[in-house]
C-alpha positions as CSV (number, residue, x, y, z in Angstrom):
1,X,89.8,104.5,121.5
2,X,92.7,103.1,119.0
3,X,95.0,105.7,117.8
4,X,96.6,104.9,114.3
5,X,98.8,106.5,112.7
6,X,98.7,106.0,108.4
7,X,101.5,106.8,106.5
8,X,102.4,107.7,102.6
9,X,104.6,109.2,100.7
10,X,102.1,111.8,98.8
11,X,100.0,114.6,99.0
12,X,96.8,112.7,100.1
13,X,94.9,114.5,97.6
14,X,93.9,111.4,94.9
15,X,94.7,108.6,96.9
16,X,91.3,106.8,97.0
17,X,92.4,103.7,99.1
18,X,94.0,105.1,101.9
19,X,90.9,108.0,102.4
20,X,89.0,104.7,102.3
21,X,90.8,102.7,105.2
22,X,90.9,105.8,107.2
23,X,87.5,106.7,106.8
24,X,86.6,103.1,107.5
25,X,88.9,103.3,111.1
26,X,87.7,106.4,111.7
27,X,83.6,105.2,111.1
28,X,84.8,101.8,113.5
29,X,85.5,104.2,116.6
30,X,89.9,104.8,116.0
31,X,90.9,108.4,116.1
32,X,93.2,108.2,112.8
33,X,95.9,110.7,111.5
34,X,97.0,110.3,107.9
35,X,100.4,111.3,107.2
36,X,102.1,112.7,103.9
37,X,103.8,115.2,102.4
38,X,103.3,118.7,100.6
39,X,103.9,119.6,97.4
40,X,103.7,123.2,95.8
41,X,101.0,121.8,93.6
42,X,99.2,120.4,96.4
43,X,95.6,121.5,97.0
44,X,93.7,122.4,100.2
45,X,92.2,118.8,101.6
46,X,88.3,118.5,101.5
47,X,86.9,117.8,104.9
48,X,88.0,115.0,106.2
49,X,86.7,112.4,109.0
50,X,90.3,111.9,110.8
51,X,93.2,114.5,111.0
52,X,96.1,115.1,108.4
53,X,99.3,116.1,108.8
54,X,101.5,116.8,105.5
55,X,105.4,117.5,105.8
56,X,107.1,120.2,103.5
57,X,110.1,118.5,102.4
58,X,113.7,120.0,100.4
59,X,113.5,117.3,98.2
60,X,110.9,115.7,96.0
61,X,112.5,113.0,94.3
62,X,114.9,110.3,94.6
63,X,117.0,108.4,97.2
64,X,117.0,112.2,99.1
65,X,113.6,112.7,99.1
66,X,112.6,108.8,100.4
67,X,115.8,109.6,103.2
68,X,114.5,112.7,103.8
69,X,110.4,111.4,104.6
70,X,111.4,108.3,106.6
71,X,113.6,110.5,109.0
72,X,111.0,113.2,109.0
73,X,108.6,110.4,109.6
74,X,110.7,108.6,112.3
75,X,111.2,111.7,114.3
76,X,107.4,112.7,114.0
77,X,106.4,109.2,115.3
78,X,108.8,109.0,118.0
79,X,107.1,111.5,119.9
80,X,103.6,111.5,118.6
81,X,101.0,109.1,120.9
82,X,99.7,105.9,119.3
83,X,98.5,102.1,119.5
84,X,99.4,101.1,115.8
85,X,100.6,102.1,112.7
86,X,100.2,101.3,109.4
87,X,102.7,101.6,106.6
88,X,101.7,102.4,102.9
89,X,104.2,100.5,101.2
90,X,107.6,100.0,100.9
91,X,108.8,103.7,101.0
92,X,107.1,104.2,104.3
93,X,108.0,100.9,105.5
94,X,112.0,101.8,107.2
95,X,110.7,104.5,109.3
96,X,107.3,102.6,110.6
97,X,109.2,99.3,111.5
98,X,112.4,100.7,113.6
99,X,109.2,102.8,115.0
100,X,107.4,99.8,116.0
101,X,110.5,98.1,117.3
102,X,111.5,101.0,119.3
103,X,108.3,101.9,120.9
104,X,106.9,98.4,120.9
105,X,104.1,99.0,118.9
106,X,101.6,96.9,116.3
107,X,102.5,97.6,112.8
108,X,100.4,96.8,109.7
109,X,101.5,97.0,106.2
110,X,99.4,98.0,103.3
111,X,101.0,97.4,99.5
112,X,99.6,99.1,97.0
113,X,101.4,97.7,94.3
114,X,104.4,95.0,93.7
115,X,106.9,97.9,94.6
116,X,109.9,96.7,93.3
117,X,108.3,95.7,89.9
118,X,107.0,99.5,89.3
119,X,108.2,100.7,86.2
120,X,110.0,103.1,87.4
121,X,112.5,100.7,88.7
122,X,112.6,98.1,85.8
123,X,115.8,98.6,84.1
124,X,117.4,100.4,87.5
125,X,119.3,97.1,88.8
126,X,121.1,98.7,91.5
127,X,118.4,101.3,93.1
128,X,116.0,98.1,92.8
129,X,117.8,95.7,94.7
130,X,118.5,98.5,97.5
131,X,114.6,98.4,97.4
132,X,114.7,94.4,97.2
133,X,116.8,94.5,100.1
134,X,114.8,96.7,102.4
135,X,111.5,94.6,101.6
136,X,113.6,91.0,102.2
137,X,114.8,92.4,105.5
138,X,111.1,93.6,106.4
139,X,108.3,92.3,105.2
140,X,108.7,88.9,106.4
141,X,108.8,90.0,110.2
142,X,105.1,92.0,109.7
143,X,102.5,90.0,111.2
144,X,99.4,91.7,109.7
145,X,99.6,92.8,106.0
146,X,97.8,93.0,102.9
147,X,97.5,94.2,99.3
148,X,95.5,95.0,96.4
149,X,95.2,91.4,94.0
150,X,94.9,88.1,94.5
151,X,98.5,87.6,91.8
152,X,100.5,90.5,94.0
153,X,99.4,88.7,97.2
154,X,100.5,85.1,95.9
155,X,103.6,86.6,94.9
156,X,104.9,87.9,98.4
157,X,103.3,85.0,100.3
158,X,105.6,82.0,97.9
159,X,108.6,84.6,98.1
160,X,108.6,85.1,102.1
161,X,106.4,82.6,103.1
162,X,104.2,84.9,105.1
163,X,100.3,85.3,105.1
164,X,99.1,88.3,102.9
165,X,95.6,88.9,102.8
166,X,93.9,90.9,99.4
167,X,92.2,94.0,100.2
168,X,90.9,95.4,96.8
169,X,90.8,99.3,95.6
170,X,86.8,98.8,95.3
171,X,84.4,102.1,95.8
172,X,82.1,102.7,98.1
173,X,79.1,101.9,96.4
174,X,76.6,104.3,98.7
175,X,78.6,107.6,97.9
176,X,79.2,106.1,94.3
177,X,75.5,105.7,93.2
178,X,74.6,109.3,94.3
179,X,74.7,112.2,92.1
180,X,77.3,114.5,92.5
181,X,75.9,118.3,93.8
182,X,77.1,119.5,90.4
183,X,77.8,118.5,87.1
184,X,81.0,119.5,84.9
185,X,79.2,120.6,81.2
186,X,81.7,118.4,78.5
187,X,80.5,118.4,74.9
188,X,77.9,116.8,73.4
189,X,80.2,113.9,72.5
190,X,81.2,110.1,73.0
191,X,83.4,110.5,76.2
192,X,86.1,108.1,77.0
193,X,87.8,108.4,80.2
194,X,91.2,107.7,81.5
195,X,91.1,108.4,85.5
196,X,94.7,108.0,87.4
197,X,98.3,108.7,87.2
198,X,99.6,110.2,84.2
199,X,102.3,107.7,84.2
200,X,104.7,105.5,81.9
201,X,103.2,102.4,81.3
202,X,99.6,103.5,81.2
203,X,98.7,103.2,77.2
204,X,97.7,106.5,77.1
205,X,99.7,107.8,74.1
206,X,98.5,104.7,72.1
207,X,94.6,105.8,73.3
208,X,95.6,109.6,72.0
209,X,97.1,108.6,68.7
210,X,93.8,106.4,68.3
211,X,91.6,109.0,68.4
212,X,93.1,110.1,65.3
213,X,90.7,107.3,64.1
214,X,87.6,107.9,66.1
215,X,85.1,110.7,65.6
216,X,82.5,112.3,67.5
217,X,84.2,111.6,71.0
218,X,86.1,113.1,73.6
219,X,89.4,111.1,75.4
220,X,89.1,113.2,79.1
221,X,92.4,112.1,81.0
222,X,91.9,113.2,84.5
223,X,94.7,113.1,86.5
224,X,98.5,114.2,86.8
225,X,101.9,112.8,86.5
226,X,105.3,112.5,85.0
227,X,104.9,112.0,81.4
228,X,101.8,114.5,81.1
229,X,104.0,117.1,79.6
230,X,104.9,114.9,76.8
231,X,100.9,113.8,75.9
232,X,100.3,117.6,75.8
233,X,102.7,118.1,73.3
234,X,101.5,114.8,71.5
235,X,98.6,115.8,71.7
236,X,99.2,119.2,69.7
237,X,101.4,117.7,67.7
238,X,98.8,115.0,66.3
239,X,96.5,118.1,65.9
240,X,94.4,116.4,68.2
241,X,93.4,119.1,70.6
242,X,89.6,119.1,70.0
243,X,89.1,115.0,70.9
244,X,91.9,115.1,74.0
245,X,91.3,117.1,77.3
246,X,93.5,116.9,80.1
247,X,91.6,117.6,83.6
248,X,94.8,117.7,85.7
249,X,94.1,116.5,89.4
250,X,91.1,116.4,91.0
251,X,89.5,115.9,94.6
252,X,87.7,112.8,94.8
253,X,84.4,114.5,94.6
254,X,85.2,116.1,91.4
255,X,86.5,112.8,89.3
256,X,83.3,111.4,89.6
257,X,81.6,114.2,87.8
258,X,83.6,113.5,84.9
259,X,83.4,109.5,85.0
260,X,79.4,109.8,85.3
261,X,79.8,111.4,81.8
262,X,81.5,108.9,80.3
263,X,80.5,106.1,77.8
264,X,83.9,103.8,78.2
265,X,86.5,104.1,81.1
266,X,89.8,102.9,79.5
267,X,92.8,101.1,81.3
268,X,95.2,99.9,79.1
269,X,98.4,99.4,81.6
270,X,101.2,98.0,79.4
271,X,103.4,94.9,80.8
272,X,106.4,97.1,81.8
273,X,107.0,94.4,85.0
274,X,104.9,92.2,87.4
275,X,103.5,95.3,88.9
276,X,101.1,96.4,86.1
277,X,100.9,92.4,84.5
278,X,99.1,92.1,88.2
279,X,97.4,95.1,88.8
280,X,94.0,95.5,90.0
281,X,93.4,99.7,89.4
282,X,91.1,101.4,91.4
283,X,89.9,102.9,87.7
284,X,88.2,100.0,86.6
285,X,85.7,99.9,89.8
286,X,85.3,103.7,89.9
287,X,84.0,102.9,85.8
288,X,81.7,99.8,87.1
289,X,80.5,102.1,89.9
290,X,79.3,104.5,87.5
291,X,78.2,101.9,84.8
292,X,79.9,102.5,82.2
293,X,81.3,99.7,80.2
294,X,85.6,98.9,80.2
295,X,88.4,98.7,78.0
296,X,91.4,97.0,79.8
297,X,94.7,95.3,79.0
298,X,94.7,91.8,79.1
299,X,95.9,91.1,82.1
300,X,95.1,87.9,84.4
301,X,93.8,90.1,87.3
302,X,91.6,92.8,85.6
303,X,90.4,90.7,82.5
304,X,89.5,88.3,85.0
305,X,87.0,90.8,86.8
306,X,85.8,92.4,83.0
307,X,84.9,88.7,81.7
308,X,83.2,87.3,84.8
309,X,81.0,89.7,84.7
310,X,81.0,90.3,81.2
311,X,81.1,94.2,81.2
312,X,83.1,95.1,78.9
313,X,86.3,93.8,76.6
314,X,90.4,93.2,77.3
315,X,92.7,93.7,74.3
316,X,96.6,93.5,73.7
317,X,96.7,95.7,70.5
318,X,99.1,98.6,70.5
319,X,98.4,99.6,67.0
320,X,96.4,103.0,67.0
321,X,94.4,102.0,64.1
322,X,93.5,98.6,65.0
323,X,92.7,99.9,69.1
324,X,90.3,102.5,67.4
325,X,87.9,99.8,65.6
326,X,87.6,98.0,69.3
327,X,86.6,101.4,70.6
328,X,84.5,102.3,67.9
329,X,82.6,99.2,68.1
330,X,82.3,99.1,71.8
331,X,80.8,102.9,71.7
332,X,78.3,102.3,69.1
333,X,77.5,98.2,69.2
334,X,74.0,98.3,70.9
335,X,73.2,95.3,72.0
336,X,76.4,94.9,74.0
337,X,75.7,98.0,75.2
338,X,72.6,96.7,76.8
339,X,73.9,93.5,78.1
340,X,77.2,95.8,79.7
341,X,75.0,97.7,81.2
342,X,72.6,95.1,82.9
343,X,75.8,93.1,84.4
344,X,77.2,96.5,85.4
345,X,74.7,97.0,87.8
346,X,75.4,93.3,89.0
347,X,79.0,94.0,89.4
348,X,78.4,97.2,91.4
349,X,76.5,95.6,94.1
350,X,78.8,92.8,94.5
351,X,82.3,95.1,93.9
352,X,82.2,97.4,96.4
353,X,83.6,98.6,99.8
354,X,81.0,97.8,102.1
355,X,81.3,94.5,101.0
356,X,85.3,94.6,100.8
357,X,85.5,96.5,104.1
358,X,84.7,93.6,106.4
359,X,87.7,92.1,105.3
360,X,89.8,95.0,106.4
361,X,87.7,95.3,109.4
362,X,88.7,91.1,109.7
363,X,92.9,92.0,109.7
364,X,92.4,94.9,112.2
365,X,90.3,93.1,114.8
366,X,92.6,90.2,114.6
367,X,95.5,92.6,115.3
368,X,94.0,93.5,118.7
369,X,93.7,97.8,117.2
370,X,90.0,98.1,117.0
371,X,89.4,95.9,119.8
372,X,85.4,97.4,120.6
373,X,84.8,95.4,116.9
374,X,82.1,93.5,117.0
C-alpha cells in the first residue's frame, strides 16, 4: 500500500478538492494523511476516510506564517514514513521539494489557482516576484503536476515548458444528487447563493448593493474570509439586513443544504489578475450539481462551461441597478427556467468526479504511487 502524504496551508475544513483527491487515493487502496494547519476558528473535522494532521502555528499571516508552515512541514516529513507526496500549491511547494530531494521521494504538485496572479499579490511587486522566484526555481523540475483550467494549465506549460495536466474542481455527482439527512428552514423566498471565500475580487458587494433592487429574495453568502467584516457592515449600512444572510463556514455536508435551496448560484469574480480572468470555481459545479441555474463573470473559462451547456448567463456589469434586471429576469423568466433546468441535468452527468477522477487516477498510476491501479 502507497503512503502519501497531502499538504496545504489551511484548516482542511472547506477545501472540497483536496477531500476529493484524498478520498479518491484513499478509495484506490493508498493510506493518505492530509496535512494543515489549525486555526482558533477551526472546527472539529467530520469523519474522514484517511488521517489528518493540523499544526498549531504562532503566526497566521504573512512571510512568518508561510516560513513558519514549510519548516514545520519539513521537519514533520523528514521523519514521517512515505512513498510520495503531493504539494497543494505554491506555499507548500519549498518544504515538499527539498523533502523529496532529500529523501528521494516522488513529488506531485497540485495548483489550485495561478498563485502569483491571486489578488492578494497584484500590486505587491516585491513579495510577488519572491513568489515568482520560488515557482521559476520549482516547478519546472516536477515531473507529475496538474491544475484546475484548461487557461491556468496553458499558462505554466508556455512559461516553463513542462507538461501540466487539468484536473477540474467538479463534484461528486453520487453524493451530490442525494438529499441531505436534514434540511436548513430559509424563508419562503427567491434564494441566491454565493458559496466560497469571502474574498476581494469576488463581486459580492456589487451582488449586496443589487439587492437593493430585487424583492422577494434572499442573497445567502456561505462562507468566510477577509473582507466579510466589511459586507456586514455594508450590508447594515444599505439597510439590507432582511435580503442578505451570512452563513459563515460550513462543513461540506452542511453547504449543500443551503445550495439545494437556491434558485441561482452567483459567481461573479472580478478580473483583479490572471488568477480569477482563468478561474474555473468549484461554485459553479456545486450550483450545476444541484440544478440550479448560474450567474458568472464573463470569463473565457467559466462562460465557456455556462454557454455550452446553456445553463445559465455571464455578464460584465458592475452597476447594481443594471446587475439587478439580469437577476430579476433570470429568477422569474420561465421558459429559460425550463430549458436551464433540462441542460442542468445534462451537465451534471457529464461534470462530475467520477468522470474527472480517472484522469487523476491517469497522473498517479503513471507516477508509479498507486501501482495495484488497474
Amino acid at each position: 500500500m502507497s503512503k502519501i502524504i497531502i499538504s496545504v496551508t489551511n484548516d482542511l475544513m472547506t477545501d472540497q478538492r483536496v477531500h476529493r483527491i484524498a478520498s479518491s487515493l484513499a478509495e484506490y487502496g493508498a493510506e493518505i494523511t492530509l496535512v494543515g494547519r489549525k486555526l482558533k476558528r477551526s472546527k472539529p473535522l467530520e469523519p474522514l476516510s484517511y488521517q489528518t494532521v493540523r499544526f498549531t502555528l504562532l503566526f497566521n499571516k504573512g512571510f512568518l506564517f508561510y516560513a513558519a508552515y514549510n519548516f514545520r512541514l519539513f521537519i514533520y516529513l523528514l521523519f514521517s514514513k512515505f512513498d510520495a507526496l503531493v504539494s497543494n500549491d505554491l506555499d507548500t511547494l519549498p518544504a515538499n521539494y527539498l523533502i523529496s530531494i532529500i529523501r528521494r521521494k516522488t513529488l506531485v504538485y497540485d495548483s489550485h489557482e495561478l498563485y502569483t496572479e491571486v489578488p492578494e499579490l497584484i500590486g505587491r511587486k516585491r513579495i510577488q516576484n519572491i513568489w515568482r522566484k520560488i515557482e521559476k526555481n520549482i516547478l519546472p523540475k516536477i515531473k507529475y503536476c496538474y491544475t484546475v483550467s484548461p487557461s491556468i494549465a496553458r499558462y505554466y506549460n508556455e512559461l516553463y515548458h513542462i507538461k501540466m495536466v487539468v484536473i477540474r474542481n467538479l463534484p461528486v455527482r453520487n453524493r451530490s444528487h442525494s438529499l441531505p439527512d436534514r434540511k436548513i428552514e430559509l424563508p419562503k423566498k427567491k434564494i441566491i447563493i454565493y458559496q466560497g471565500s469571502v474574498n476581494l475580487g469576488r463581486g459580492l458587494e456589487k451582488m449586496i448593493r443589487a439587492m437593493n433592487f430585487i424583492d422577494d429574495s434572499l442573497f445567502v453568502i456561505v462562507g468566510d474570509g477577509d473582507v466579510k467584516q466589511q459586507l456586514e457592515l455594508l450590508v447594515n449600512n444599505e439597510k439590507l439586513t432582511d435580503k442578505v444572510l451570512f452563513t459563515g463556514r460550513l462543513a461540506f455536508s452542511q453547504i449543500r443544504q443551503y445550495t439545494i435551496q437556491a434558485s441561482l448560484g452567483v459567481s461573479l469574480e472580478e478580473n483583479l489578475g490572471l488568477n480569477y480572468y482563468y478561474s474555473l470555481p468549484n461554485k459553479v459545479f456545486d450550483y450545476i450539481q444541484s440544478g440550479i441555474p448560474v450567474l458568472t463573470s464573463d470569463f473565457p473559462e467559466v462562460s465557456n462551461i455556462v454557454h455550452t451547456y446553456n445553463i445559465g448567463a455571464t455578464t460584465q456589469l458592475s452597476d447594481p441597478a443594471a446587475l439587478a434586471e439580469v437577476i430579476k429576469d433570470m429568477l422569474t423568466n420561465e421558459n429559460k427556467i425550463k430549458i436551464w433546468k433540462t441542460n442542468l441535468d445534462k451537465a451534471a452527468k457529464e461534470l462530475c468526479w467520477e468522470i474527472e477522477e480517472q484522469n487523476l487516477l491517469s497522473i498517479y498510476r503513471q507516477a508509479g504511487i498507486l501501482k495495484n491501479l488497474l
